[in-house]
Every structure is written in C-alpha cells, then in structure tokens.
C-alpha positions, -999 to 999 in steps of 0.1 A, spaced: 906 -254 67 891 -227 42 872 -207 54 867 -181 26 837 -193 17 816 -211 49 786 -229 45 760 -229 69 751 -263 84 712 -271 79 689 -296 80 654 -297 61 634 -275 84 664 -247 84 671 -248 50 644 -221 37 662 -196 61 692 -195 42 680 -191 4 709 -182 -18 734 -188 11 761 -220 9 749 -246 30 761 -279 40 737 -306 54 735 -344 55 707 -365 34 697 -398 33 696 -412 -4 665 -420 -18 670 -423 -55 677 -399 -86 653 -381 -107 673 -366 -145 701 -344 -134 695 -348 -95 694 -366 -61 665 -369 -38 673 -374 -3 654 -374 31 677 -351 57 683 -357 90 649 -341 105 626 -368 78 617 -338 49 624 -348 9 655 -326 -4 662 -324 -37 695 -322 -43 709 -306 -80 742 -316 -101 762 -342 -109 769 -368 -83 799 -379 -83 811 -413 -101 816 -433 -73 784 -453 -64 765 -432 -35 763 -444 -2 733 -440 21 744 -412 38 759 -380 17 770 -348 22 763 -321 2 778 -282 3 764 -258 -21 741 -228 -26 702 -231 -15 680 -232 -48 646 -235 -37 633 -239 2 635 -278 -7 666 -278 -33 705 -274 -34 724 -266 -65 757 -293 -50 792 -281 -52 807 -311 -33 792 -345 -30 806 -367 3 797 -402 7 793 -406 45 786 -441 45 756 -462 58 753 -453 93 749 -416 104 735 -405 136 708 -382 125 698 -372 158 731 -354 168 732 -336 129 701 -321 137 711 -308 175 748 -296 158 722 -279 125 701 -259 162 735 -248 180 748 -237 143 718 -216 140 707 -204 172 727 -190 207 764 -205 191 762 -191 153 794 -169 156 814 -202 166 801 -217 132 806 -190 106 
C-alpha cells in the first residue's frame, strides 16, 4: 500500500472541507459533459468530476482519487470502475468515521 500520498475519503457534503487536498470518494454516473464526468455521490449531491476517463466503458459505480477543484469538482488522477451495485449507505458512514473521532486511523 502507498501511502506517500493519502487521499482523504469524502462524500459530497465533506468534500468542500478538503479544497486542494487528494480525496477519494465514490459517485454514481450520470453522464459526461466535454472533458468531464458528472456523478451523484453517495449522500445524493451532483459532483463533477474532471479528466479523462478511462477507455474502458464506465460502470455505474466509480471511484475517483484526485485533488479537490471546486467545493462540487475533482481534477481525477485514478478512475475505478466499481461496478453496478455499491452500498452507498455504508460509503457515507466509513466518509463520517474517516473525518470525525477515527481520522488518525485513515491518514
């Protein structure tokens, strides 16, 4: 595992904390706007996600690590496909323990 460079875990509503930070977090695909990905994340808010996807036709569920543009954007470094299931629910409670009382076990 590297971890030189960690990436916070997020979701939508904990993604304007870390501006300018590398952050990881899950979105649902939505469709493609030129030269990015819009996705819903796990807690229902439109992300925008920047970059080149990669070739490989996107699945519903993607991960994306990379470096928080906007409050609502990510400049991607790495594109996952995750499939077409994802428990959302248990994203969003792992995204609260990885920025609240158990932050040093994350980072």
């Amino acid at each position: 595992m590297d971890t030189s460079k960690p990436a916070i875990f997020v979701n939508g509503a904990l993604l304007p904390m870390h501006l300018r930070k590398r952050v990881r977090t899950v979105i649902q695909f939505l469709g493609t706007d030129v030269g990015s990905v819009i996705g819903k994340s796990t807690d229902d808010l439109r992300l925008v996600i920047k970059g080149t996807p990669p070739s490989a036709p996107l699945t519903t569920f993607i991960e994306v690590i990379g470096i928080a543009d906007t409050e609502t954007s990510i400049q991607a470094e790495i594109w996952t496909n995750f499939g077409d299931t994802f428990d959302t629910f248990s994203f969003n409670q792992l995204c609260q323990l990885a920025n609240g009382e158990y932050q040093t076990l994350f980072l």
